[in-house]
PAZAPA-4460 file (N, C-alpha, C; in steps of 0.05 Angstrom, whole numbers, plus 32768, in hexadecimal, padded with zeros to 4 digits):
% residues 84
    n_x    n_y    n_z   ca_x   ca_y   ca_z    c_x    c_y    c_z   seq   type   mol
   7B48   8124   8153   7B52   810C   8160   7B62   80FB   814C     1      X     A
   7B5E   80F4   8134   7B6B   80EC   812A   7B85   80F7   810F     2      X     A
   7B83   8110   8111   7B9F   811B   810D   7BB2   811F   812C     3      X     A
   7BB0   8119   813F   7BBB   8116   8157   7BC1   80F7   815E     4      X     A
   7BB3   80DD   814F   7BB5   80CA   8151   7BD4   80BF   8139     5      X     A
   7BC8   80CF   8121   7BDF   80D2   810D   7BFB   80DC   8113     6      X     A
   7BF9   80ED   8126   7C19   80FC   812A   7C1E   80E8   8140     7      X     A
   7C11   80DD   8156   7C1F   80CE   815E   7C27   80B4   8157     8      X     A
   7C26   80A8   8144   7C21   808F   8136   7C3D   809A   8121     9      X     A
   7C3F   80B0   811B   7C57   80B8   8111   7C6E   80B8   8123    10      X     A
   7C71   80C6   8133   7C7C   80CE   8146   7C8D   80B6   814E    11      X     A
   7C77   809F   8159   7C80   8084   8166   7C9A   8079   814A    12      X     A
   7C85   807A   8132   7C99   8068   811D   7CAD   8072   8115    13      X     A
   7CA8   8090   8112   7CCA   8096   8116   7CDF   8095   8127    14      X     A
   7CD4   8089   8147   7CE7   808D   815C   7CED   806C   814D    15      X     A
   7CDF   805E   814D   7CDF   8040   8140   7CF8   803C   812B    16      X     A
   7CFA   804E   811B   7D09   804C   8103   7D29   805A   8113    17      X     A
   7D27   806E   811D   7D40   8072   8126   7D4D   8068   813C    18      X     A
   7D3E   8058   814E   7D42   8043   8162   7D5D   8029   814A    19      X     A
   7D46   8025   8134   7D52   8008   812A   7D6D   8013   8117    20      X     A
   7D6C   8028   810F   7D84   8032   8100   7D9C   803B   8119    21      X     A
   7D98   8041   8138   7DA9   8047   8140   7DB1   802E   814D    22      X     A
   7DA8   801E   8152   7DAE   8005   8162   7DAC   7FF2   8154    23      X     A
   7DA0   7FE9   8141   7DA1   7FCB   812C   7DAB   7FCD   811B    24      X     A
   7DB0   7FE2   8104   7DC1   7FDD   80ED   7DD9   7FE3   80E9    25      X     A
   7DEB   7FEB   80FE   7E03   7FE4   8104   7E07   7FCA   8100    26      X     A
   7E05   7FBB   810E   7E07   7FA5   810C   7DF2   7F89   80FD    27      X     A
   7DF2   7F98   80EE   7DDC   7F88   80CE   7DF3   7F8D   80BD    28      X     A
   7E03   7FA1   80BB   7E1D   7FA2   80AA   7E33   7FA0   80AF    29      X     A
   7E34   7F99   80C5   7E58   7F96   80D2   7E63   7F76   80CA    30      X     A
   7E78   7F75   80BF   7E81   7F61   80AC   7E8F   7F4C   80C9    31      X     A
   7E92   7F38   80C2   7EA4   7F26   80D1   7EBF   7F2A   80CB    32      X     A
   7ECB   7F24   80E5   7EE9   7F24   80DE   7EEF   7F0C   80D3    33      X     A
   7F02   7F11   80C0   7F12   7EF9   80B3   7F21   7EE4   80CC    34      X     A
   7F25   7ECD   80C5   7F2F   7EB2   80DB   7F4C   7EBD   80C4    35      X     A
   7F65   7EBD   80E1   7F81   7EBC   80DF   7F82   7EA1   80C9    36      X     A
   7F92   7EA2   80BC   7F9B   7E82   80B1   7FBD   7E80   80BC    37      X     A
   7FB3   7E64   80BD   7FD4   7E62   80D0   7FE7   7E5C   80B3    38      X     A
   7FFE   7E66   80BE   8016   7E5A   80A5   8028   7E4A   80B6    39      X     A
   8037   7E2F   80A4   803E   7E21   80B6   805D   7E2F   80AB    40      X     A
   806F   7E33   80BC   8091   7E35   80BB   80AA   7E23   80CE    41      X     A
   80B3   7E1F   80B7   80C8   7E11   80BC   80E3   7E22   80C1    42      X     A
   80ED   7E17   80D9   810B   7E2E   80E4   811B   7E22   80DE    43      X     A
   8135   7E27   80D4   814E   7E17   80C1   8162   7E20   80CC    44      X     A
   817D   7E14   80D7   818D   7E1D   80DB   81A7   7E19   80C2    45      X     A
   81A4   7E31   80C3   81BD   7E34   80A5   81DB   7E23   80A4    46      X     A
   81E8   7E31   80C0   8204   7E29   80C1   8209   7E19   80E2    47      X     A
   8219   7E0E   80E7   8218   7E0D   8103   822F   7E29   8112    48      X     A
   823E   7E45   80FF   8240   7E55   8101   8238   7E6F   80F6    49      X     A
   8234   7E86   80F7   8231   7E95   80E0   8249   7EA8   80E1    50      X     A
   8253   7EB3   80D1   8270   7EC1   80CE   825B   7EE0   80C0    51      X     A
   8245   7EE6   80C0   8245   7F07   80C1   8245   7F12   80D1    52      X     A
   8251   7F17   80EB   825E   7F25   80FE   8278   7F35   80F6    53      X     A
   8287   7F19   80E7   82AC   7F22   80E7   82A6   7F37   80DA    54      X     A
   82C2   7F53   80DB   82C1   7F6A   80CC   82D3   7F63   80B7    55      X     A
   82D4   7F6A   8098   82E0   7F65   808C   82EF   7F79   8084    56      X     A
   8312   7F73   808C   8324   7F86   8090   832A   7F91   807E    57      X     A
   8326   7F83   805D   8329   7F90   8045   830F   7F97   8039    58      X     A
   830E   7FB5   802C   82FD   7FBA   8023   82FF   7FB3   8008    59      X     A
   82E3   7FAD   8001   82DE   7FAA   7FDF   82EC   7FBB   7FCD    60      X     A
   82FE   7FAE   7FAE   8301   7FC1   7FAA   82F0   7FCB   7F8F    61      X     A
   82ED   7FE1   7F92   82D8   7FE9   7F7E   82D9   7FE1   7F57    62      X     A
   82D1   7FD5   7F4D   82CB   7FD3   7F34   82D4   7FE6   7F1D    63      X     A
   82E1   7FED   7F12   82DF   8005   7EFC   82CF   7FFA   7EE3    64      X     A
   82B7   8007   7EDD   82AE   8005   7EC3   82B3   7FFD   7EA6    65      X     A
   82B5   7FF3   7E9C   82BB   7FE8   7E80   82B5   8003   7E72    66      X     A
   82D2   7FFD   7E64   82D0   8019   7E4D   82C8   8014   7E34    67      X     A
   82B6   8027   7E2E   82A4   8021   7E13   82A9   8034   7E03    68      X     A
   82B3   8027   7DE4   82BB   8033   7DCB   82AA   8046   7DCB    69      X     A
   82BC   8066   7DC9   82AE   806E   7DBF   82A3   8077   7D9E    70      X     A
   829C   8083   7D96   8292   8087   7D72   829C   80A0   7D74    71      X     A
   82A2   80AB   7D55   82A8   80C2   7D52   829E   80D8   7D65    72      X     A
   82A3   80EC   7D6C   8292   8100   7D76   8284   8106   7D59    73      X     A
   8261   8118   7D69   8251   8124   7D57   825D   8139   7D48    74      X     A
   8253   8134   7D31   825A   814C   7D27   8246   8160   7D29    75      X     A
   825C   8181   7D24   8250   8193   7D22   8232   8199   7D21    76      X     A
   8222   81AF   7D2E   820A   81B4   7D1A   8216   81C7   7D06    77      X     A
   820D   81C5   7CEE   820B   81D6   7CDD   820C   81FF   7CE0    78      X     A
   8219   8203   7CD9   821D   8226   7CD6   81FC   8225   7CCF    79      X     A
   81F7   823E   7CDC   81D7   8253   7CD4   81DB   8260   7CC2    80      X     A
   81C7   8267   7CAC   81CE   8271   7C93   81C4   8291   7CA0    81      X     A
   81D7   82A5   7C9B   81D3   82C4   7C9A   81BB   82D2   7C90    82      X     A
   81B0   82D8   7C9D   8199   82EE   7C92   8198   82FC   7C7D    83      X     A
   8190   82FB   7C66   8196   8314   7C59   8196   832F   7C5E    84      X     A
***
């Protein structure tokens, strides 16, 4: 009688324990959501036109690079000395 009293006294506390892990501690660890913070903005009007529409009929003309001195060229490497 009382190893039959024992298994069910088990039995119960483990339905007990997996009851509270499937349904309560979800939510023992589920975090709060963060509160939005408002930002305040200000809308500006730039121009009372804007002119980036027009196409501009002349294209840029390209830059050429500044030419830089050059230095002697390297010299040579050295001749390999012959094998005996």
């Amino acid at each position: 009688m009382i190893e039959r009293r024992g298994l069910i006294l088990s039995a119960v506390l483990h339905v007990v324990v997996l009851a509270t892990m499937v349904l309560g501690l979800p939510n023992l660890f589920a975090r709060p959501l963060p509160e939005d913070t408002p930002i305040a903005v200000e809308l500006v009007n730039i121009a009372p036109e804007t002119r980036a529409t027009k196409v501009n009929k002349t294209p840029p003309v390209p830059k050429k690079p500044d030419e830089v001195a050059q230095d002697q060229p390297p010299a040579p490497p050295p001749p390999k000395p012959e094998p005996p």
